[in-house]
N, C-alpha and C positions, 0 to 999 in steps of 0.2 A: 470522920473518925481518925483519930492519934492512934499512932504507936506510943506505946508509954512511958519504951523503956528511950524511944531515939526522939519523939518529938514530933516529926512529920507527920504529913500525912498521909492513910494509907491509901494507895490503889489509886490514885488521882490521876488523871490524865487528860493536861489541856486540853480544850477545844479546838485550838487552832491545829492539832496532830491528829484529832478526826478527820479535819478539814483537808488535810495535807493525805491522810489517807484515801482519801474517798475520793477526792481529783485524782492523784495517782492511779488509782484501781478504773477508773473511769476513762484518761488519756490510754493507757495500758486495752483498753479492753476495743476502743476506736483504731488501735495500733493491730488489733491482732484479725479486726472483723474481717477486713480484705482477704486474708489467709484462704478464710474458711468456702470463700466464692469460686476457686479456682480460676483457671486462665482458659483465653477463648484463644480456636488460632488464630494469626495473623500474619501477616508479611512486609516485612523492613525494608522501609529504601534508605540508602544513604545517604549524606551531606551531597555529595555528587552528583544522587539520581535527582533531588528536591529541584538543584539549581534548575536543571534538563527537563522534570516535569511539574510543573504547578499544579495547585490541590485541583482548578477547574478541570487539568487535563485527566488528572485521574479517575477523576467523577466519571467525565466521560466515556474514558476507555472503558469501563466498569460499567457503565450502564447498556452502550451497545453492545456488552458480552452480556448482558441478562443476569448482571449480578450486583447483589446489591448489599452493600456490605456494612455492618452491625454501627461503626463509624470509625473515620480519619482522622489522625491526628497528628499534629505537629508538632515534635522538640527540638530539643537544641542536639539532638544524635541522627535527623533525619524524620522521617515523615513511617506511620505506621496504621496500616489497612486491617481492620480489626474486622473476620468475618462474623456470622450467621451461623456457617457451618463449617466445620472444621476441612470438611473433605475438598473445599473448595481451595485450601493453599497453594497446590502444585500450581494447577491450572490458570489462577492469580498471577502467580510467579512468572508464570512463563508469558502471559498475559502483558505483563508490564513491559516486562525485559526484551521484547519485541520492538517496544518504541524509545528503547535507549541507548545510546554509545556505550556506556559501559555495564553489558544486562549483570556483570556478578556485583554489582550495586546492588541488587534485590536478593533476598534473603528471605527463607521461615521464620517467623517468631511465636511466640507466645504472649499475650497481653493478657494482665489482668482483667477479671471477667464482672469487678467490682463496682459499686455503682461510682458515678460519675463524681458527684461531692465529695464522699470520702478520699477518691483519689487526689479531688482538686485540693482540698485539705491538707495535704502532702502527706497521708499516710499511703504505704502499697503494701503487696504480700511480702511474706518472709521470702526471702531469695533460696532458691533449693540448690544444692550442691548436684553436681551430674549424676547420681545414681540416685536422686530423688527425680529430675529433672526430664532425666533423658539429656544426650548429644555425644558431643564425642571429647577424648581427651587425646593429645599426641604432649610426646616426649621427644624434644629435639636436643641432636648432641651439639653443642658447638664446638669445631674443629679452632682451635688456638694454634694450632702447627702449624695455619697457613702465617698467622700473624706473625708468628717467629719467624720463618721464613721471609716474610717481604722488609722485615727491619735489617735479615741479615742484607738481603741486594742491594737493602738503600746503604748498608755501611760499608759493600764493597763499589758501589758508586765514588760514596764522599769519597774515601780512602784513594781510591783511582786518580780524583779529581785533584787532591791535595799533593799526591807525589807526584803526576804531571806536573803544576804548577812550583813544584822544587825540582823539576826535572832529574826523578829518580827515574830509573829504567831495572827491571831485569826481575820484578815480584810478579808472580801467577797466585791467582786466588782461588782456593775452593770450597766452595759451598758445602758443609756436613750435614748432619742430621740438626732438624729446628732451625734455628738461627747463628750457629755455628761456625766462623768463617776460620778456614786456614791459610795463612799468607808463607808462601815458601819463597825464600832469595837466599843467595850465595851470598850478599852483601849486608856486614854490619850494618852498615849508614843506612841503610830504608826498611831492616828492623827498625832499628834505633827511631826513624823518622815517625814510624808506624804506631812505636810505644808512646814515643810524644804527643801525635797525632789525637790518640787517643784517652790518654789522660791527662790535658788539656781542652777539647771538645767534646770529648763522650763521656761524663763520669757516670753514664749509667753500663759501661763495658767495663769487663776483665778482660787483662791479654795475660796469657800464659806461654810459657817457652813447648818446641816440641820440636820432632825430629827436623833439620831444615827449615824452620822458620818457626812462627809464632802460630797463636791459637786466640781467638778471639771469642767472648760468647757475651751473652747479658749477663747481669749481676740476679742472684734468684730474688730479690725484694721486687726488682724492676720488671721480673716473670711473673710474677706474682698481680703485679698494679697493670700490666698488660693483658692478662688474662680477665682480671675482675674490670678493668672499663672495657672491653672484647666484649663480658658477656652481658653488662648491662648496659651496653649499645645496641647489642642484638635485642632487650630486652624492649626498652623504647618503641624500636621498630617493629618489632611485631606487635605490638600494643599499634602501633600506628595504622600498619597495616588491617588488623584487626577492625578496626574503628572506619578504615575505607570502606570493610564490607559492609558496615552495619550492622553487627552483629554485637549488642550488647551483656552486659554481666559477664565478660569475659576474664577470667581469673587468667591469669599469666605471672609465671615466678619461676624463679632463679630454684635448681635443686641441686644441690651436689656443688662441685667447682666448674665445673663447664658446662651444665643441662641447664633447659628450661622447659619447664612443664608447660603449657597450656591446656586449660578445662572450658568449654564452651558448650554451656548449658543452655538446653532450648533448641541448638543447631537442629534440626533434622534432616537438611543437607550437607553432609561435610566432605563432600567433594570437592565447593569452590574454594570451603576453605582452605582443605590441605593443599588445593593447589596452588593456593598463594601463599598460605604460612610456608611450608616447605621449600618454596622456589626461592632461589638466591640469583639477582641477577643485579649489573651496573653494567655502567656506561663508562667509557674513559676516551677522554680527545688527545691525539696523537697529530704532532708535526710530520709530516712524511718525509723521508731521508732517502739517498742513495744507497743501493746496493754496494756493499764494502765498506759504508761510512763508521769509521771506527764507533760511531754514539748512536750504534743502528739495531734494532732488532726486529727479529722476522715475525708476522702475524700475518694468518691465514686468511683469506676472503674467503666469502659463502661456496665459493666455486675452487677453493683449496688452493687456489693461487697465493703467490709470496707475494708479503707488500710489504718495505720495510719504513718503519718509525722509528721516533726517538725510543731512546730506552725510558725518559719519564714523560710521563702525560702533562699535557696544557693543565688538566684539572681532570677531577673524577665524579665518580655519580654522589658522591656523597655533599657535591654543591648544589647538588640539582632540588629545588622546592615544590616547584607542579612541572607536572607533564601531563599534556594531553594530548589525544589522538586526533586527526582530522584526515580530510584530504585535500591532494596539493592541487594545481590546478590543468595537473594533467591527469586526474583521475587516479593518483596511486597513494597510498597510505603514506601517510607521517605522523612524527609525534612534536607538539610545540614543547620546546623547552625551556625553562626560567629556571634561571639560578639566584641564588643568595648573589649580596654584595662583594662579597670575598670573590667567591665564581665570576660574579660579574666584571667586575676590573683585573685577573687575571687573564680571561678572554678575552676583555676590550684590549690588553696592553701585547697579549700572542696576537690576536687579528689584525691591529695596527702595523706593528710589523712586519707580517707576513700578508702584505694583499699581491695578489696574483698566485700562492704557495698553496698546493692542497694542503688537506687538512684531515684526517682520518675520523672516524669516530668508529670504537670497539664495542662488543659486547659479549661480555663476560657472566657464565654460569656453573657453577660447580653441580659435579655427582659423586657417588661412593664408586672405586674400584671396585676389581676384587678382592684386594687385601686390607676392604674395608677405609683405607684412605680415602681423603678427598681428591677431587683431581680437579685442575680447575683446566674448563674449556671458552679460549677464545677468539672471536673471530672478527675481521673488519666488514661491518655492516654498508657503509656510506665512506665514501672519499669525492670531497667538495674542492671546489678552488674558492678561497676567500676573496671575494669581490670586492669587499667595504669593512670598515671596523666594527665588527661586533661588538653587541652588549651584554646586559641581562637576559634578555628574549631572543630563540633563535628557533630552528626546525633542523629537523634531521627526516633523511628518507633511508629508504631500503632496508624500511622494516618489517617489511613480510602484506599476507594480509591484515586488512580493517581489524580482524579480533586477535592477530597478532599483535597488532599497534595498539589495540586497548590494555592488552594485556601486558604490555611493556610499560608502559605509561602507568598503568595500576603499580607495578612494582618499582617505577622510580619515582613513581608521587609519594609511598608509603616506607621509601628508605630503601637504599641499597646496601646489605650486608658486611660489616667488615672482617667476619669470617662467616665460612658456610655453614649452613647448616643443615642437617640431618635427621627426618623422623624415625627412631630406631624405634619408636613404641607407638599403635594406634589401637583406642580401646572407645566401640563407640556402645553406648546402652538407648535402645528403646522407649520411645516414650511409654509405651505398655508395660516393659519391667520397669520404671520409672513410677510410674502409678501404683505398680503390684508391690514393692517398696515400701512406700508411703500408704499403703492401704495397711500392710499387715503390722508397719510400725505404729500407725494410729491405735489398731487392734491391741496391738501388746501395751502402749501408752493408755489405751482402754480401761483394759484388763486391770492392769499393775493400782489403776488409780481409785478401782472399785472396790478393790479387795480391800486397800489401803483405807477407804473412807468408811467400811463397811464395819471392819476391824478399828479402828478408832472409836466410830461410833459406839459398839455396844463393849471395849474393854474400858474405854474411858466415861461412859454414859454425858452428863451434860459436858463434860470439859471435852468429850473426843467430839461434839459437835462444834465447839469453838473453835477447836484445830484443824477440822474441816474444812470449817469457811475459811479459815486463812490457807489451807491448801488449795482452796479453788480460786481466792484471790493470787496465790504467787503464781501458779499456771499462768491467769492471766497476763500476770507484771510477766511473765518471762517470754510469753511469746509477744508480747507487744514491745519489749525490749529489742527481742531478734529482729523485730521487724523495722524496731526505728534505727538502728545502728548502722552506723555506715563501713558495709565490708563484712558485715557478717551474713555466712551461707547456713543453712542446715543442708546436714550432709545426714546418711544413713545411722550413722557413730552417733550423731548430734541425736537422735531420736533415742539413741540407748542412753545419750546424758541427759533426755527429758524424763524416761522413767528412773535413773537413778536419782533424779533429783526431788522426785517424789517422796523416796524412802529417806531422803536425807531432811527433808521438809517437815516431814511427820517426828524424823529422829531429836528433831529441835523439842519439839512440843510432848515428846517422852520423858527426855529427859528433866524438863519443866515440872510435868506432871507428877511423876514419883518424886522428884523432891517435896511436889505440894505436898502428895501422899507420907513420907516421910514426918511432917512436920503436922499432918494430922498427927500422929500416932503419938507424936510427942504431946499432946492435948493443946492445940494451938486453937485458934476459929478460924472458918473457915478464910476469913477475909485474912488473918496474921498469916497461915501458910501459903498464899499466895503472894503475900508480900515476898516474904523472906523465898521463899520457893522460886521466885523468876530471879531475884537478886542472888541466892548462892548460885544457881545455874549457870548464870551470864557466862562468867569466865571460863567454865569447863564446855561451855557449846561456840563459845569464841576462839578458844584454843584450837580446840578440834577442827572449824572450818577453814581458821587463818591456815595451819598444818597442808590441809589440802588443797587451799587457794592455792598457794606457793605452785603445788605441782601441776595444777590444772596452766598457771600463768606460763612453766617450763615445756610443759608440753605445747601448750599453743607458740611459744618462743622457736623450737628447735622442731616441731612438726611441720606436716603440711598435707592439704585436702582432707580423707579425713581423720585425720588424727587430730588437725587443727580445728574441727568441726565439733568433736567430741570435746575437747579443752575446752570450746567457746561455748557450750550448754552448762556445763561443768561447774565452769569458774561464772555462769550467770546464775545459776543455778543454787551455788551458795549464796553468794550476795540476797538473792530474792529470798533465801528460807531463815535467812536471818531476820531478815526485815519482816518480815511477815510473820516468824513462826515467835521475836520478841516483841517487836513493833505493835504488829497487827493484832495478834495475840491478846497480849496485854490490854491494849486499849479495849478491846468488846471484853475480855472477861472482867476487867475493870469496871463498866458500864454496864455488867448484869448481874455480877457475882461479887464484886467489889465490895460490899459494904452489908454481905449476910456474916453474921459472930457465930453463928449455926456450928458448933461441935461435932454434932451429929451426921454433916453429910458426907457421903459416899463415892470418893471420886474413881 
């Protein structure tokens, strides 16, 4: 059947866009089944624990404890012990971690509890955000005060080293607040030498004049570019660290100008992890010097005695690639350490020169004062005499005990800090309010979606059944959306953007409908006001979603957790009730209602 007045035809709707529908609805619904299975417990080993224990070993251990476990399996994030019974996690955990050098390798998790094909399939569940989830979140400050600070010593270094070598005398330097440095002399010529100095080798410094001498600081662009690779170095590393423990879907991000949030959903112990996300600790190798040597500074041994070193290190922990613990072969702890290339020929070319010369190695941990500063505390661990030319690979002793030297080796394998960092916020949720959550958002998602279907049905009679099924096809498209996307969480908000997107779903297929109704009245057939009825609608239901796309895309842009949670249902949420509520829509009332001239009927 023709329109008369335009020519086409009405109500038509390829084949190949059923076809394209109904895979869709079908991929979508394979995407979303895992969800509905929950997760079983389980317990994570790491890249580290795997190398240390082989699947036979684990079998093992597992079966003379009289435990037998649902099944094991292997990724590329570690090895995961999938129980039977949930209450059996602890006792696993601690089970394992008995026959490993590093037991915070092992870790609680959560495994999907879905069958085995669909997993293999590459589908898994929607990823729940911590207050679906359960675990814990921390908020760390990172201190940038330290970083200013150590760029001003290194410019009262260079500065030192430069008027030495012009043979200026008679400048005293002081250190202000940040990176601040004040140069006081009586003498023009080593200002003057200092300004030169300076804007010819620093252009990222201001000098300013002051009482007695000059004044020195960074330029705020270059505070600014110091601050932002400060905090996403720290960012890295704790993703790094993170990923030692084994501890997967770990959300980590930058908030504010110097925080970082961490969310780690699923955790049920977050003891080992705070106590590694939160620890800041490195290593620094120091030339040992004499007492009074102008290029000397003091550093304390474990036992508070002075031991003097150079004032700059051979190299720092931020060379350092693995470390690991062992013991030496007189029975006492050490950690092996490998460094990067850079590391490595730095130490080869200080070792070569200094054989016969101790050689110190520091280590360095910052805390909060009391006036909330950080303080940094260090101390000399080990003082060796270099026998031979060192490499890449070396050891260090007089690191405490065996699970002191794991634990050291844990925090220079996963990054040593280049400012400290601080949990100023710990917020851990249950897995039982985690559940209670998700039960009572299901419930209002329930609810919301009955009334909705219920109400459809008997205001719109046959057309409110068509709108139905396409609301129960967009559900589907959207939870198997969340499911396939990579980085999307449903968070508690995200359950308020699944019923808001309900009423938004149905809003599509009203506004449709009274325009049909509209266009009855004008004595259309029924087939003529469904034509013209979806086509004047288009743009006034397009306008309307683009409108709030926008905002849902700004919020997801400038939020985070869940704010960002609620944006990503939001903004999927319209996408799916377009598609569905013109796409979907269309096509079945096309294919049942499409082609009745009936005047008479009743929408």
């Amino acid at each position: 059947m023709k329109n008369a007045r335009t020519g086409k035809t009405l109500n038509y709707t390829a084949r190949w866009k059923y076809i394209v529908f109904i895979v869709s609805v079908l991929v979508m619904l394979l995407s979303s089944i895992p969800s509905w299975y929950g997760e079983d417990g389980a317990v994570q080993l790491g890249k580290k624990a795997v190398d240390e224990m082989s699947l036979q070993q684990t079998q093992q251990i597992l079966k003379q404890a009289g435990i037998t476990p649902k099944r094991i399996d292997d990724n590329a994030k570690g090895r995961v012990v999938v129980l039977k019974n949930q209450q059996q996690q602890t006792d696993v955990k601690d089970l394992l971690a008995k026959h490993l050098k590093n037991p915070e390798a092992v870790t609680l998790a959560l495994s999907p509890a879905a069958p085995k094909w669909l997993l293999e399939a590459g589908f898994s569940p929607i990823k729940l955000g911590l207050d679906l989830r359960g675990g814990v979140q921390f908020l760390l400050d990172v201190d940038v005060d330290v970083v200013y600070h150590a760029h001003g010593v290194q410019m009262i270094d260079e500065l030192r080293q430069a008027l030495r070598e012009k043979n200026i005398r008679g400048v005293s330097f002081h250190q202000q607040q940040g990176e601040q440095v004040k140069a006081l002399s009586t003498s023009d010529d080593a200002l003057s030498a200092i300004r030169k100095f300076v804007a010819t080798t620093e252009p990222t410094w201001q000098v300013a004049s002051t009482d007695g001498g000059v004044r020195l600081f960074l330029k705020d662009k270059e505070k600014i570019n110091l601050r932002n690779m400060t905090v996403q170095q720290n960012l890295q590393i704790m993703r790094s660290r993170i990923e030692q423990l084994g501890i997967t879907e770990a959300l980590v991000q930058r908030q504010g100008d110097h925080r970082i949030r961490i969310e780690l959903p699923g955790v049920q112990d977050p003891a080992s992890a705070k106590k590694v996300i939160g620890a800041t600790a490195s290593l620094a190798f120091y030339g040992v010097k004499e007492q009074g040597d102008v290029n000397a500074q003091m550093i304390p041994d474990q036992n508070a005695r002075p031991v003097y070193v150079a004032r700059r290190p051979v190299l720092g922990g931020d060379h350092i690639v693995d470390a690991r613990a062992a013991v030496s072969k007189m029975g006492l702890a050490k950690v092996n350490i490998t460094l990067d290339s850079a590391g490595g020929t730095l130490m080869s070319h200080f070792s070569r020169d200094n054989i016969g010369k101790p050689m110190a190695t520091s280590f360095s941990e910052y805390s909060r004062g009391e006036n909330g500063k950080a303080k940094k505390n260090t101390h000399i661990i080990s003082i060796a005499t270099i026998q031979s030319q060192l490499g890449s690979r070396f050891e260090i002793t007089g690191v405490g005990t065996m699970q002191e030297a794991q634990q050291l080796a844990l925090l220079l394998r996963a990054g040593s800090m280049t400012a400290p960092v601080t949990i100023v916020e710990e917020r851990t949720i249950g897995p039982s309010l985690g559940a209670e959550n998700i039960d009572n958002g299901i419930k209002a998602l329930a609810l919301g979606l009955s009334v909705t279907l219920i109400f459809m049905a008997l205001w719109y009679r046959r057309l409110g059944w068509v709108a139905n099924i396409a609301l129960i096809c967009n559900m589907i498209i959207l939870f198997g959306l969340i499911s396939l996307l990579p980085g999307a969480v449903l968070t508690l908000p995200g359950i308020a953007g699944l019923v808001l997107t309900v009423g938004m779903a149905v809003d599509t297929n009203v506004l449709i409908f009274e325009r049909i109704r509209d266009k009855m009245k004008e004595g259309r057939s029924f087939a003529g006001a469904i034509d013209t009825g979806f086509d004047s609608a288009f743009s006034t239901i397009f306008d309307a979603n683009f409108t709030t796309l926008i905002t849902a895309v700004v919020l997801y842009a400038i939020g985070n957790g869940p704010i960002q949670g609620f944006a990503l249902t939001l903004g999927l949420g319209l996408i799916t009730s377009m598609y569905t509520g013109i796409f979907a829509s269309r096509a079945i009332i096309n294919l049942v209602y499409g082609r009745d001239t009936s005047r008479e009927v009743r929408v």
